[in-house]
KEGULO-937008 format. One record per residue (C-alpha): residue in three letters; x negated, y negated, z negated; residue number from 1. Coordinates in Angstrom, 3 decimals, padded with zeros to 6 digits. Example, Ala and Ser with C-alpha at 12.3 -4.5 7.8 and 13.67 -1.06 7.14 Angstrom:
2
code;east;north;up;pos
ALA;-012.300;004.500;-007.800;1
SER;-013.670;001.060;-007.140;2
end
This chain:
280
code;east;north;up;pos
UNK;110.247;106.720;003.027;1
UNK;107.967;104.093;004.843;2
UNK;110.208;101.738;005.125;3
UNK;111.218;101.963;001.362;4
UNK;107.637;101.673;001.028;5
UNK;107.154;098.587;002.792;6
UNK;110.365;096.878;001.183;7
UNK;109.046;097.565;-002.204;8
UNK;105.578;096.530;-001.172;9
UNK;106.884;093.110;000.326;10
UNK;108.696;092.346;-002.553;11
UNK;105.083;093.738;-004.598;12
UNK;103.631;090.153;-002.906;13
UNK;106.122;088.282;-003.391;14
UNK;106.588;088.392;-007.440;15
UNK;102.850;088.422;-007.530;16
UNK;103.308;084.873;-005.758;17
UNK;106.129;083.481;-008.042;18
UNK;104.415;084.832;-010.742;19
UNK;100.935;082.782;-009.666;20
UNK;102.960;080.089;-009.274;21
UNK;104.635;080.123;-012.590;22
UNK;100.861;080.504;-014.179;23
UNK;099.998;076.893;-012.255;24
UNK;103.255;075.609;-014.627;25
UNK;105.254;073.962;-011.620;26
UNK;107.011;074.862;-008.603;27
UNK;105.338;072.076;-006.555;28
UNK;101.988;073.483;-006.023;29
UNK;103.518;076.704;-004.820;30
UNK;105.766;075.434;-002.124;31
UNK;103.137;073.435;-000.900;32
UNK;100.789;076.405;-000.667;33
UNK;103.508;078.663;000.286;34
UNK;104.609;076.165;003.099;35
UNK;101.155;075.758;004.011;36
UNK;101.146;079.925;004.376;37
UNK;104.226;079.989;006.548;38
UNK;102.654;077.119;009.538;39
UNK;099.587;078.665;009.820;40
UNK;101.380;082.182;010.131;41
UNK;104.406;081.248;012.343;42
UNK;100.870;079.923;014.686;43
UNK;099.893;083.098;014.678;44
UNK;103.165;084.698;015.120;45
UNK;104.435;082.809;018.163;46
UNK;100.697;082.373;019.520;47
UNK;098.275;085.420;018.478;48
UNK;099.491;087.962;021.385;49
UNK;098.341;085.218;024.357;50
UNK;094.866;084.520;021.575;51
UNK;094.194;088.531;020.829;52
UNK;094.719;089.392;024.723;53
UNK;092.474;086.686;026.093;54
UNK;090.082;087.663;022.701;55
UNK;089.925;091.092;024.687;56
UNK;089.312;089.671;028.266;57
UNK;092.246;091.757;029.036;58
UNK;093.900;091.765;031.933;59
UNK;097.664;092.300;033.258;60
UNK;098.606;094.990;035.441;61
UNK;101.455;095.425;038.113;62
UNK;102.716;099.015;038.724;63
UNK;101.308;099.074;042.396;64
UNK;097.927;098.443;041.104;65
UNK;098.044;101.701;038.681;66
UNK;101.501;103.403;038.739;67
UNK;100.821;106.350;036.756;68
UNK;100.243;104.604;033.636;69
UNK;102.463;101.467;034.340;70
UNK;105.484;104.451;035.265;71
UNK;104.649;106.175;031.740;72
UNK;105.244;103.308;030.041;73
UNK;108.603;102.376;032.516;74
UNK;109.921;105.611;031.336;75
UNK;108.952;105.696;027.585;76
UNK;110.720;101.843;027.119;77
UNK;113.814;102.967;029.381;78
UNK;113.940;106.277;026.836;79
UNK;113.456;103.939;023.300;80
UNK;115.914;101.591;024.841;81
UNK;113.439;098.565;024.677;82
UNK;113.132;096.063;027.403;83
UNK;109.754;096.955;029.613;84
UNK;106.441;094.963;028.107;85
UNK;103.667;093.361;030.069;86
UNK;100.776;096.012;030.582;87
UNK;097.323;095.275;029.913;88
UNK;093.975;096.884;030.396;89
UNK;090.931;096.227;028.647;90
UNK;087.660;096.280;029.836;91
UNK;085.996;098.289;027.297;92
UNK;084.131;101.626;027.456;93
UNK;085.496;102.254;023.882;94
UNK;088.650;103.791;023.619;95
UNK;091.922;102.525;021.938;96
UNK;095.078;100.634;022.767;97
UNK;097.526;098.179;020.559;98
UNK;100.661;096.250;021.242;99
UNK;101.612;092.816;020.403;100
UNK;104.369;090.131;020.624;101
UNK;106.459;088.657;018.975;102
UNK;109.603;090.552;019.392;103
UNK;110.933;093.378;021.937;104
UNK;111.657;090.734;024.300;105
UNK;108.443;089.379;024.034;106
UNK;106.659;092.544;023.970;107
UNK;102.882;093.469;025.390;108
UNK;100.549;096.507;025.515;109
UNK;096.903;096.981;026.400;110
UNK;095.109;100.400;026.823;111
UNK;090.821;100.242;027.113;112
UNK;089.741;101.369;030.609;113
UNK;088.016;104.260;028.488;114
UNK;091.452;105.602;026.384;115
UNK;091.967;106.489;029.888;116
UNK;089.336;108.435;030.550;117
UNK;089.126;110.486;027.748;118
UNK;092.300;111.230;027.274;119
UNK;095.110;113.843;029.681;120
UNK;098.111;112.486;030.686;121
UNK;100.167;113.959;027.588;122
UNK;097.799;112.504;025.093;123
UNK;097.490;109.164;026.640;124
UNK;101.825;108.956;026.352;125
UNK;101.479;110.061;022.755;126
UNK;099.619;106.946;022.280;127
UNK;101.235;104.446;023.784;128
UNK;104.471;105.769;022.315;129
UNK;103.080;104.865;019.453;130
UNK;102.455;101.349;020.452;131
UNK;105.774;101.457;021.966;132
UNK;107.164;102.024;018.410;133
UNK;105.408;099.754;016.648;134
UNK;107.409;096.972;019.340;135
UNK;110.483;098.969;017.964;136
UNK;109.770;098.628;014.433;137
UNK;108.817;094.824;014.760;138
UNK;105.517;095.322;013.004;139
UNK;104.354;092.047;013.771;140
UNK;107.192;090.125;012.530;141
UNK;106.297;092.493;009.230;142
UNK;102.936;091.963;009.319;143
UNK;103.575;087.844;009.513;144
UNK;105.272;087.787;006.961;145
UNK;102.994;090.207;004.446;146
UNK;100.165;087.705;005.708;147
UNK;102.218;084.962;005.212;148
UNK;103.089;085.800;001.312;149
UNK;098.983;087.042;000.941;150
UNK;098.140;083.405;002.374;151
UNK;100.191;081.687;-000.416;152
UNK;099.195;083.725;-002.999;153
UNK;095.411;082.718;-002.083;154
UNK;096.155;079.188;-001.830;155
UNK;098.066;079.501;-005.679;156
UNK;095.049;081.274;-006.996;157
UNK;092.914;078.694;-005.781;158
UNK;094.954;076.349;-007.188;159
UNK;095.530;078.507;-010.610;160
UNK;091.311;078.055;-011.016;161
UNK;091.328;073.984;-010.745;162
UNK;094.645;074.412;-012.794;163
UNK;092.985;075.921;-015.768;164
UNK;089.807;074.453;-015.908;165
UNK;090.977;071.127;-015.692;166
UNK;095.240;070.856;-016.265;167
UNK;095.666;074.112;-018.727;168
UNK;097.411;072.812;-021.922;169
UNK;096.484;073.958;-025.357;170
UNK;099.813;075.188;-026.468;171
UNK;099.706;078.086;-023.403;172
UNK;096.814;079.592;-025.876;173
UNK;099.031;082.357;-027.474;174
UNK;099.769;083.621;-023.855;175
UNK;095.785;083.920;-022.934;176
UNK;095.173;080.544;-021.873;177
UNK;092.496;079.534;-019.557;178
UNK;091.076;082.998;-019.445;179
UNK;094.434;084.607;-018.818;180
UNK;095.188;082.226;-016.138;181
UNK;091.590;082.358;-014.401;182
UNK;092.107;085.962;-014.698;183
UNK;095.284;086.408;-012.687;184
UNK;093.827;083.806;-010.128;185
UNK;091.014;086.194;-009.739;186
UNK;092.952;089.498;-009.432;187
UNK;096.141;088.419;-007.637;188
UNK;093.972;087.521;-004.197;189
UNK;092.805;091.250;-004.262;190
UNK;095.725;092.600;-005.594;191
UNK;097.389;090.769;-002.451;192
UNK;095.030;092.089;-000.011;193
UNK;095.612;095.586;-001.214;194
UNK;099.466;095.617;-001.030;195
UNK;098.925;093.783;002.811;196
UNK;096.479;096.359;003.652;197
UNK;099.201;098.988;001.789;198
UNK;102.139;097.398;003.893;199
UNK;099.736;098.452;007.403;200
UNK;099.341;101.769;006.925;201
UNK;103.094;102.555;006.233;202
UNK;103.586;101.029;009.500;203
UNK;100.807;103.092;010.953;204
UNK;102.736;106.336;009.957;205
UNK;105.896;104.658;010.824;206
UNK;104.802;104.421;014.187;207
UNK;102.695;107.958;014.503;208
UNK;106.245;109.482;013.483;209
UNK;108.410;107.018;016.331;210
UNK;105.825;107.778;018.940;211
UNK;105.815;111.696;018.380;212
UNK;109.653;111.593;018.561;213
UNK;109.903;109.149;021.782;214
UNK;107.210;111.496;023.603;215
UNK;108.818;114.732;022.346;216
UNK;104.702;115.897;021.744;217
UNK;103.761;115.505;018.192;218
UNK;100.596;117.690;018.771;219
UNK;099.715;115.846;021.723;220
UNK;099.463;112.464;019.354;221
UNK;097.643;114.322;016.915;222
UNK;094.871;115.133;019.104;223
UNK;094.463;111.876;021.157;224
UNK;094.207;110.261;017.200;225
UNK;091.315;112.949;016.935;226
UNK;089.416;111.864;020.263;227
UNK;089.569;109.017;019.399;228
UNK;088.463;108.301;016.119;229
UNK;085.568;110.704;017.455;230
UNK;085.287;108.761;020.261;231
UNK;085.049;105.092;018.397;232
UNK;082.235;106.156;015.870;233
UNK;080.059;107.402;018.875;234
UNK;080.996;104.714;021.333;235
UNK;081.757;101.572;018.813;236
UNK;084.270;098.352;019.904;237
UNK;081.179;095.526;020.068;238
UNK;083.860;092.689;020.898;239
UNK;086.271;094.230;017.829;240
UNK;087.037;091.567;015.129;241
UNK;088.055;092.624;011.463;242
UNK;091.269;090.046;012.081;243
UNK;092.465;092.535;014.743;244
UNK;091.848;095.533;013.507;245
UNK;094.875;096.303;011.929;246
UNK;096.101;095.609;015.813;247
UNK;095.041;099.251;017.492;248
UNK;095.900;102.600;017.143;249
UNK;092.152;103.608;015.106;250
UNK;090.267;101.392;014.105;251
UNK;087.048;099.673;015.900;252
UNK;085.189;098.754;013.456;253
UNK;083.593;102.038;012.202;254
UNK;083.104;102.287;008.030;255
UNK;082.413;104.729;005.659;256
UNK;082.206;105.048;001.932;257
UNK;083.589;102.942;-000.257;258
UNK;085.072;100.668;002.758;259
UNK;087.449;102.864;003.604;260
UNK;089.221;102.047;000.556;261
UNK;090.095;098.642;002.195;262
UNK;090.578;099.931;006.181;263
UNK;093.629;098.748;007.765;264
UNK;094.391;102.278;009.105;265
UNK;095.501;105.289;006.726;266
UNK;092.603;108.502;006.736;267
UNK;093.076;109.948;010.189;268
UNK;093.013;113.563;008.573;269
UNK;096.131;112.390;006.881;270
UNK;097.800;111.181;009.886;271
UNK;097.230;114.426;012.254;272
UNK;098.664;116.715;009.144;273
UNK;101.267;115.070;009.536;274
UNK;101.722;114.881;013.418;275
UNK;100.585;118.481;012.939;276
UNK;103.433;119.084;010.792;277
UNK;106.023;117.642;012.980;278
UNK;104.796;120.180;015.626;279
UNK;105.518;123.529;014.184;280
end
């Protein structure tokens, strides 16, 4: 069901795009904004995990140097099949953990020195079979390419706004016209956002579901996701960045209210019924 979800979400962004584009009344502007999308993206595709790892000051591990939790993660790849990732730790109090890379091959994941801590041995696989999954499910190749389509879609609207204040023509009146067209330049950019943001949480359950398989513990998942999101609202990520967030298992960057609306992350009581589920 989640990955129906993101397919018909994808393909949510990318008729909002051809339909911005057919508001600007050419298909110039939107390969040109489109194209623009896709460099800065396929930057951050091939580049972000060597950015977002040095963002974290975190720092590679060997298995002599901590062979409990490099072995866990050894035996959890060799059990999903996927090739073993670089393992990083982060030197942060706060606890959480995310993966990154490209691809499989290409594959990283970084655990807080305080996810550690907090957390018993069970709980602590739970989570980074999660992370493990998301490398299975080649989130960030989906996640690319939902930015990707979002990016365009901002560049068209901007482009939409000069397009009807200053290139609209008269006849496009009966169809709403400048208004009509200022409108959708105005809505699609949120209505973007909210299908990207949409498109991260299915992944998020995607991966809650792959990483209670792979560690054979669904209740053990569910309460590491309950430490932890206890855990990050009393003991906050400072160094956490709202372009990463998306990146770890709960989010750092604490929010209530009305905010919560556009979090990255689907309601954790949501996400332990359904680990809780799993379990019985």
């Amino acid at each position: 069901m989640n990955r129906f979800k993101t397919a018909v979400l994808l393909t949510s962004l990318t008729l909002l795009m051809i339909g911005l584009g057919a508001a600007i009344g050419g298909r110039g502007g939107m390969y040109l904004a489109f194209f623009m999308a896709l460099a800065m993206n396929a930057f951050s595709y091939w580049f972000s995990d060597k950015i977002v790892l040095r963002m974290y000051g975190a720092r590679e591990i060997s298995e002599m140097e901590n062979p409990a939790f490099y072995g866990m993660i050894r035996r959890l790849t060799v059990q999903a099949g996927l090739p073993m990732p670089r393992v990083y730790i982060i030197p942060s109090e706060s606890p959480n953990a995310f993966a990154t890379g490209r691809n499989p091959d290409h594959a990283a994941v970084a655990a807080t020195e305080g996810i550690m801590r907090i957390l018993t041995p069970e709980e602590l696989e739970g989570v980074m079979a999660h992370e493990l999954s998301h490398v299975a499910n080649r989130d960030i190749l989906i996640s690319t390419i939902a930015a990707t389509v979002a990016g365009a879609i901002s560049m068209l609207a901007n482009m939409a706004q000069w397009a009807a204040i200053f290139g609209h023509r008269s006849d496009d009146e009966e169809g709403g016209g400048v208004i009509g067209t200022l409108a959708l330049a105005i809505l699609a950019p949120i209505a973007a956002m909210l299908i990207q943001l949409a498109v991260s949480r299915s992944r998020e359950y995607l991966a809650d579901e792959g990483g209670a398989r792979l560690c054979g513990h669904p209740r053990s998942l569910a309460n590491a996701l309950r430490k932890l999101d206890q855990a990050s609202h009393l003991l906050p990520m400072q160094e956490a960045r709202p372009a990463t967030a998306h990146m770890f298992i709960v989010n750092p960057l604490t929010a209530g209210g009305i905010a919560r609306l556009f979090s990255t992350h689907p309601p954790m009581e949501e996400r332990i019924a359904r680990l809780e589920q799993m379990g019985r």
